[in-house]
C-alpha positions as CSV (number, residue, x, y, z in Angstrom):
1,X,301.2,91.2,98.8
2,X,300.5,94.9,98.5
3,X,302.5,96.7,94.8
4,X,306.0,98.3,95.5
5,X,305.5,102.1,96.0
6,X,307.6,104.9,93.6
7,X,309.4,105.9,97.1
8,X,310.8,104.5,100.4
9,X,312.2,106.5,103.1
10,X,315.7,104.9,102.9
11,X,315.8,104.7,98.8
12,X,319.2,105.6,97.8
13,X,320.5,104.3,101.0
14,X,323.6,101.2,100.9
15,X,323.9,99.3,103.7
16,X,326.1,97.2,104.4
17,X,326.1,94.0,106.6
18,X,329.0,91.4,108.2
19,X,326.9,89.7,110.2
20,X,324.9,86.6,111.4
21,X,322.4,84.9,114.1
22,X,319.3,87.2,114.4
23,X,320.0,90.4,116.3
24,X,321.5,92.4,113.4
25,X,320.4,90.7,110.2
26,X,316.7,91.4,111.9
27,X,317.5,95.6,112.4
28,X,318.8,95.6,108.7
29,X,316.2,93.4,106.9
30,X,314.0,96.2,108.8
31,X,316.5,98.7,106.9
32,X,315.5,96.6,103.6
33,X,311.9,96.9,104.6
34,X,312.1,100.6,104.5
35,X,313.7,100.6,101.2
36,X,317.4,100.4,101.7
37,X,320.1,98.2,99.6
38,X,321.4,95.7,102.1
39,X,324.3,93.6,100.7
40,X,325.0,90.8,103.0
41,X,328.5,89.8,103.5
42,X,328.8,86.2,103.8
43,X,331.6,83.5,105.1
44,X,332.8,80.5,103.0
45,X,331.4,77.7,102.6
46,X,328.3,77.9,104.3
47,X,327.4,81.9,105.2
48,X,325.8,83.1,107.8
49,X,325.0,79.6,110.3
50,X,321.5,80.7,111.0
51,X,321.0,79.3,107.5
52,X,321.2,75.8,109.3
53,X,319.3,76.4,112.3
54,X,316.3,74.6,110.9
55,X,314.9,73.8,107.6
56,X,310.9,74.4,108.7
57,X,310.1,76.4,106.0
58,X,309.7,74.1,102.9
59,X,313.2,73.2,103.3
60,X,314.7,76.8,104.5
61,X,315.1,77.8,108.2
62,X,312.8,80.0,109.4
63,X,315.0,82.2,111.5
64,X,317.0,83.1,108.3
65,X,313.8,83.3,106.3
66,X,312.6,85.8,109.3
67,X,315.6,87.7,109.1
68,X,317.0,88.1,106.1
69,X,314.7,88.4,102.9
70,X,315.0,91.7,100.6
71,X,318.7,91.6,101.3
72,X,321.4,90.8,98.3
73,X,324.3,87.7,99.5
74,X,327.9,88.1,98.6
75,X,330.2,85.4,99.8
76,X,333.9,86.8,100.6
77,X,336.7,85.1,102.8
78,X,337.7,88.1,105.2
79,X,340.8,86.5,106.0
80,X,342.1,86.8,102.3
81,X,343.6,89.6,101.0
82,X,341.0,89.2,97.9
83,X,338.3,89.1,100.1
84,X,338.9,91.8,102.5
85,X,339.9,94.1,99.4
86,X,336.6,93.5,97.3
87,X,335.0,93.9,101.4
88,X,336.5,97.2,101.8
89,X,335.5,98.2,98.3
90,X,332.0,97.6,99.2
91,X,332.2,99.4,102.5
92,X,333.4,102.4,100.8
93,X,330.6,102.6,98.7
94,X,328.0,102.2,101.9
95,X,326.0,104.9,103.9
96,X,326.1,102.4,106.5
97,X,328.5,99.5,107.8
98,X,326.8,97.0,110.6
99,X,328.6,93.9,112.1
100,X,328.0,91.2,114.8
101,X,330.8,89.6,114.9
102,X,333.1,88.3,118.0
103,X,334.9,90.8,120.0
104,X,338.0,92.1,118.0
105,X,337.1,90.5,115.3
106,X,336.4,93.0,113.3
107,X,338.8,95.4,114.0
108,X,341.5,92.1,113.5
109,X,339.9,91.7,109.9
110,X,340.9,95.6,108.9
111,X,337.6,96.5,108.7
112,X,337.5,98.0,112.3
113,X,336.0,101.9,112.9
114,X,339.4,103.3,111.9
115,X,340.0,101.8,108.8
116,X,336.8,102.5,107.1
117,X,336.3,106.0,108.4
118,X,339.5,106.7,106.9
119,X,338.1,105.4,103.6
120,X,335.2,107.3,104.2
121,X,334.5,110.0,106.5
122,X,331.0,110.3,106.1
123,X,330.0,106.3,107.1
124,X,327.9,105.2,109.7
125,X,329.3,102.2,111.5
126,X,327.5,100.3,113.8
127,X,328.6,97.6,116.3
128,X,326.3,95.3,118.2
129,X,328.5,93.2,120.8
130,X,327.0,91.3,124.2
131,X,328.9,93.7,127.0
132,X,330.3,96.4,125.4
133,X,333.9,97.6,126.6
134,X,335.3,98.8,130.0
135,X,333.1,96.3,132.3
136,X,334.2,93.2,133.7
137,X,332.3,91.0,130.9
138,X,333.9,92.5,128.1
139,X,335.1,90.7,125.3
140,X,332.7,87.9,126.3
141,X,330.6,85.6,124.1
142,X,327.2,86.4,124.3
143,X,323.8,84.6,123.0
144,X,320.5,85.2,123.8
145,X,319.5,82.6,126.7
146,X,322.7,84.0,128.2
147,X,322.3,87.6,128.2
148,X,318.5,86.4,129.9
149,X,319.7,84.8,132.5
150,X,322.7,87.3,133.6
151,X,320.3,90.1,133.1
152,X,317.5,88.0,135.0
153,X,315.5,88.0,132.5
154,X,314.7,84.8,132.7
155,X,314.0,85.1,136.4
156,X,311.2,87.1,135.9
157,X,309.5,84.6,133.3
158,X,307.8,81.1,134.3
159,X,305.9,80.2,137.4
160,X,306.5,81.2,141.1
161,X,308.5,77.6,141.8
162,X,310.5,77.9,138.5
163,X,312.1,80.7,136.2
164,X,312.0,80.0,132.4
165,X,313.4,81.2,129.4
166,X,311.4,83.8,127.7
167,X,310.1,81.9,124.8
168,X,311.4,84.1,121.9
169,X,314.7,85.8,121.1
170,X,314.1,88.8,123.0
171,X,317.6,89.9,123.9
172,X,318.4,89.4,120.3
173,X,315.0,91.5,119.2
174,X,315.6,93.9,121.7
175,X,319.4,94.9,120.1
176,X,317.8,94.1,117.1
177,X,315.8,97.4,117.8
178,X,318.0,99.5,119.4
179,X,320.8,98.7,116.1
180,X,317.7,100.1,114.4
181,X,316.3,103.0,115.7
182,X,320.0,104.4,116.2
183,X,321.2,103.7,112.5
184,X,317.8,106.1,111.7
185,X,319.0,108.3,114.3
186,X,322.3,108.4,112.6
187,X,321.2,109.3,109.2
188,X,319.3,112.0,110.3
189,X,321.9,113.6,112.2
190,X,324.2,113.0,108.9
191,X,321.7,115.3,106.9
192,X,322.2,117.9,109.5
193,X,326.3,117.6,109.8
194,X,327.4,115.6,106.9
195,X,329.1,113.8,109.2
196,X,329.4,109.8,109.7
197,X,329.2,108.3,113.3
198,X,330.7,105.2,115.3
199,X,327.4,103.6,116.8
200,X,328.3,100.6,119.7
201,X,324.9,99.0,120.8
202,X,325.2,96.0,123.0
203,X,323.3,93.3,124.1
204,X,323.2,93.4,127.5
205,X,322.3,97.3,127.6
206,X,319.3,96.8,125.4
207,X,317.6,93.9,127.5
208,X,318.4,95.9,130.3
209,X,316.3,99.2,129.2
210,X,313.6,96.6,128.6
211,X,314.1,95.0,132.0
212,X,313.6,98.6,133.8
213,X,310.7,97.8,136.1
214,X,311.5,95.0,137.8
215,X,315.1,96.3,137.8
216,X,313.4,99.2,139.4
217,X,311.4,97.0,141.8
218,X,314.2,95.2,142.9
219,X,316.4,97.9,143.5
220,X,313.8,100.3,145.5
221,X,312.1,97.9,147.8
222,X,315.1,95.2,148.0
223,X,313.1,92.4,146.3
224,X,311.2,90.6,143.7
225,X,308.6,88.1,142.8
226,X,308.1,86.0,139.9
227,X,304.3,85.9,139.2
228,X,304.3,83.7,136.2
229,X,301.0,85.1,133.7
230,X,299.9,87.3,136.4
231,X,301.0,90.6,136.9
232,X,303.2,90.8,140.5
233,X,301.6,94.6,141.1
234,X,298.1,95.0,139.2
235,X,295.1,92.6,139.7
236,X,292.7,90.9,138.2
237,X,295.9,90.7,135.8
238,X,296.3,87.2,134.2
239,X,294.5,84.3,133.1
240,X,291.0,83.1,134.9
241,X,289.1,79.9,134.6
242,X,286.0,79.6,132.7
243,X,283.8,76.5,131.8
244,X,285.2,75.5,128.9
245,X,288.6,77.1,129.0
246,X,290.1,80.3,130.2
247,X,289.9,83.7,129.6
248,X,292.6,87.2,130.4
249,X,291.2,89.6,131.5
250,X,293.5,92.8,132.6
251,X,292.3,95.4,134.8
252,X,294.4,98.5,134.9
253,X,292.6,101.4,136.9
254,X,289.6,101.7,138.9
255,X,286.6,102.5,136.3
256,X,287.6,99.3,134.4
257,X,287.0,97.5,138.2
258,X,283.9,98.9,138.4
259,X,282.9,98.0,134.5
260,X,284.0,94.8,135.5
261,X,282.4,93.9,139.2
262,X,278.7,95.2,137.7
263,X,278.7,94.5,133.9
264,X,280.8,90.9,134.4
265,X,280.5,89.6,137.8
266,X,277.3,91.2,138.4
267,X,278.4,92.1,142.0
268,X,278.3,96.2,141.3
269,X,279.1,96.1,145.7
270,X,282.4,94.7,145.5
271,X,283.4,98.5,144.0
272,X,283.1,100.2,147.6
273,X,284.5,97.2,149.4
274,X,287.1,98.8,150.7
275,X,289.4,95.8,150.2
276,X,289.3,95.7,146.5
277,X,288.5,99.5,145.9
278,X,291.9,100.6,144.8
279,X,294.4,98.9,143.0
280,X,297.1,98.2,145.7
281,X,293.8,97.0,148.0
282,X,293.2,94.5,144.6
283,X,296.6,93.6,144.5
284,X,297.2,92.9,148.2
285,X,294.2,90.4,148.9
286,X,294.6,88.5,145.3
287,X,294.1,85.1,146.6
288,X,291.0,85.8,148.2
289,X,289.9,88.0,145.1
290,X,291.4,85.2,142.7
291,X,288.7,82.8,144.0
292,X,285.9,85.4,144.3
293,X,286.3,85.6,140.5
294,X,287.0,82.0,139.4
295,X,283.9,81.4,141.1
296,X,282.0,83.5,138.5
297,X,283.7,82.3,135.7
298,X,283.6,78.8,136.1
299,X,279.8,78.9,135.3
300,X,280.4,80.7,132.1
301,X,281.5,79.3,128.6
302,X,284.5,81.1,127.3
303,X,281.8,82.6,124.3
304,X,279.4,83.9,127.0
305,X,282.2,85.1,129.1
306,X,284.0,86.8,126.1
307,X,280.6,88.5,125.4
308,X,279.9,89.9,128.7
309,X,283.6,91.3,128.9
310,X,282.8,93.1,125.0
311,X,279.5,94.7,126.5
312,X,281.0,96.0,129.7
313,X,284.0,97.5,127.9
314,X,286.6,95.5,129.7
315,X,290.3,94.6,128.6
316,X,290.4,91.0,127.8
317,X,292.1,88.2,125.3
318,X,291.5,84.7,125.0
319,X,294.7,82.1,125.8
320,X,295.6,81.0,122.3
321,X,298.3,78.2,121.6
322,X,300.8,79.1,118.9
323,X,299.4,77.2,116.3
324,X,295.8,78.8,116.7
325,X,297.7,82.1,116.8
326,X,299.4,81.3,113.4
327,X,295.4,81.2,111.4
328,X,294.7,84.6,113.7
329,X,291.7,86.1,112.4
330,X,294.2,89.7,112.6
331,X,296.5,88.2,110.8
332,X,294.7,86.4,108.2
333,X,291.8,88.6,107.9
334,X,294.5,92.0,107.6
335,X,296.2,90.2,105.2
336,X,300.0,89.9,107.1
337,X,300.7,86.8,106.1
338,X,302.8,87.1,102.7
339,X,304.5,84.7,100.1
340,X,308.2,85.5,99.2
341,X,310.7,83.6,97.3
342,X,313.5,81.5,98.3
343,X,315.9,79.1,96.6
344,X,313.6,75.7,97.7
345,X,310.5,77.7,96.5
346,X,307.9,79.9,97.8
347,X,307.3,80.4,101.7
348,X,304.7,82.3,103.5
349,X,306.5,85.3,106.1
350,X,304.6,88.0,108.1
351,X,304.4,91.4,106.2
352,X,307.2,94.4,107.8
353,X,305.6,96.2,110.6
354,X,306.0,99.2,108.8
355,X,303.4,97.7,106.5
356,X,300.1,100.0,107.0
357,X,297.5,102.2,105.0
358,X,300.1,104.7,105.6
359,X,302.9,103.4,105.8
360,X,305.5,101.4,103.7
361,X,304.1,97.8,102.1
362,X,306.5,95.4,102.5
363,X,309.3,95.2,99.4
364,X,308.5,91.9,97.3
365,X,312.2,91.2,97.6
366,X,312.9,86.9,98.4
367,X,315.1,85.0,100.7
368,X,318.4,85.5,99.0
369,X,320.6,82.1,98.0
370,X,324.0,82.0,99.2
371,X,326.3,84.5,97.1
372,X,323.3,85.0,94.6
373,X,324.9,88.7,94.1
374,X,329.0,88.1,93.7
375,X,328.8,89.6,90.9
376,X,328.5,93.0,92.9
377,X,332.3,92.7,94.0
């Protein structure tokens, strides 16, 4: 892993954390990986549960692993006096206060906006909750497979005859980011005013910024269609049949159709056939053009077909199963993958994002044990 550099753009910075699952331990171990002191506030007996979801990762789950190294652990009963006292010391030491908990909760701990503005004026408090107040859903429960599917999420994912669940926790990434980019935000503004800010991010708003087009669709022409790996407006858009295999190949504008009819299919006339000319023409006689392409493919090996694709400068990607995609040649070759510490050992986690030749590298800092840093308190 790349050396620790003298400065980070959130050095001096305290954050910190009640809070649990994915969504906002992943925006502040993103706040760790940009050089901030997270302290993560942690229940009795057993912390934060995502510590139990699994134990994949040489006997530590991966989602906490994921989410949470570079942080410090304090463990602190929040319905004690002791415990909210040494919790309220802490926030009044923070730049920043962040919490996922239920709906009241925190404000039925003490620890709501009010009471620690008053302790300190110039905090940043966030909130990340699944509705938000003043809508019909507020106060509700919300994980991610549930925010998918009232969003629709999940009815844009899987095949025409079936919707599925997006396969990753993208309602909780999505908050995740928006908890993120707005705690930046807020510091920024803080430089400018000296004054601290009450941030509410919620679920449900989050996936639904990220849901915009086929929000869009559906709202402007009254429908809309689930198209599995295909695209439901642009084509060739999706996966194609080869001899061996298959191949995706995405075609976005009309010079990467031409590029593609002469230099791949070697039909250079299909360009001023007025049915696949333009990309609403492509898009409107897919079936037939679906065929006309599988044709050429399926005389190809995956290698040639790959080849031609390079040459003729077209978009393409091969279909990769998650465990081919763990040994990527990006990500091994580049270096992402990273060994960290945790209690059970050593365990390998992908590099911060922010990780680049001119960027930020990634903070050595491990997988903290449960209340490894009480003596903070």
């Amino acid at each position: 892993m790349t050396d620790e550099v003298d400065s980070y753009p959130l050095q001096g910075i305290r954050v910190v954390a009640v809070e649990q699952a994915i969504a906002v331990p992943l925006a502040t171990r993103h706040l760790a990986d940009l050089g901030a002191e997270v302290i993560k506030i942690e229940r009795p007996p057993g912390g934060d549960f995502a510590r139990t979801y699994d134990s994949l990762a040489d006997g530590v789950s991966v989602h906490f692993a994921w989410t949470n190294r570079g942080k410090k652990s304090v463990v602190l009963d929040l319905k004690s006096e002791e415990g909210l006292a040494d919790a309220m010391r802490l926030v009044s030491t923070a730049d920043v206060f962040v919490h996922n908990l239920g709906p009241g909760v925190i404000e039925r701990l003490g620890l709501g906006w009010e009471a620690v503005s008053a302790r300190s004026p110039g905090l940043i408090a966030c909130e990340l909750s699944g509705y938000g107040d003043g809508g019909p859903m507020a106060g509700r429960k919300a994980y991610d497979l549930l925010i998918q599917s009232e969003i629709g999420a999940a009815s844009v994912s899987g095949e025409e005859s079936a919707p599925a669940k997006i396969g990753i926790s993208v309602v909780d990434i999505s908050g995740a980011m928006y908890v993120l980019s707005s705690i930046l935000a807020a510091i920024i503004q803080r430089k400018q005013d000296g004054k601290g800010r009450r941030l509410q991010v919620t679920l449900f708003d989050a996936i639904a910024e990220w849901m915009s087009v086929p929000l869009l669709q559906a709202k402007h022409q009254g429908t809309f269609y689930r198209s599995g790996r295909y695209h439901n407006s642009i084509f060739p858009y999706g996966p194609f049949a080869c001899a061996d295999g298959e191949v995706v190949v995405a075609i976005q504008n009309d010079a990467e159709w031409g590029r593609f009819c002469s230099g791949v299919l070697g039909r250079p006339e299909l360009t001023s056939d007025a049915r696949y000319a333009h990309t609403e023409g492509r898009h409107a006689n897919r079936a037939q053009l679906g065929r006309l392409i599988e044709s050429a493919f399926g005389v190809l090996s995956r290698a040639e077909l790959c080849a031609r694709l390079a040459a003729a400068d077209v978009p393409f990607a091969e279909s990769r199963s998650v465990e081919e995609a763990a040994v990527h040649p990006e990500l091994v070759e580049r270096g992402r993958w990273a060994t960290f510490v945790t209690e059970r050992g050593e365990v390998e986690l992908l590099r911060s994002p922010f990780d680049s030749d001119t960027g930020w590298p990634t903070p050595p800092g491990g997988v903290p044990r449960l209340g490894q840093d009480n003596g903070l308190v």
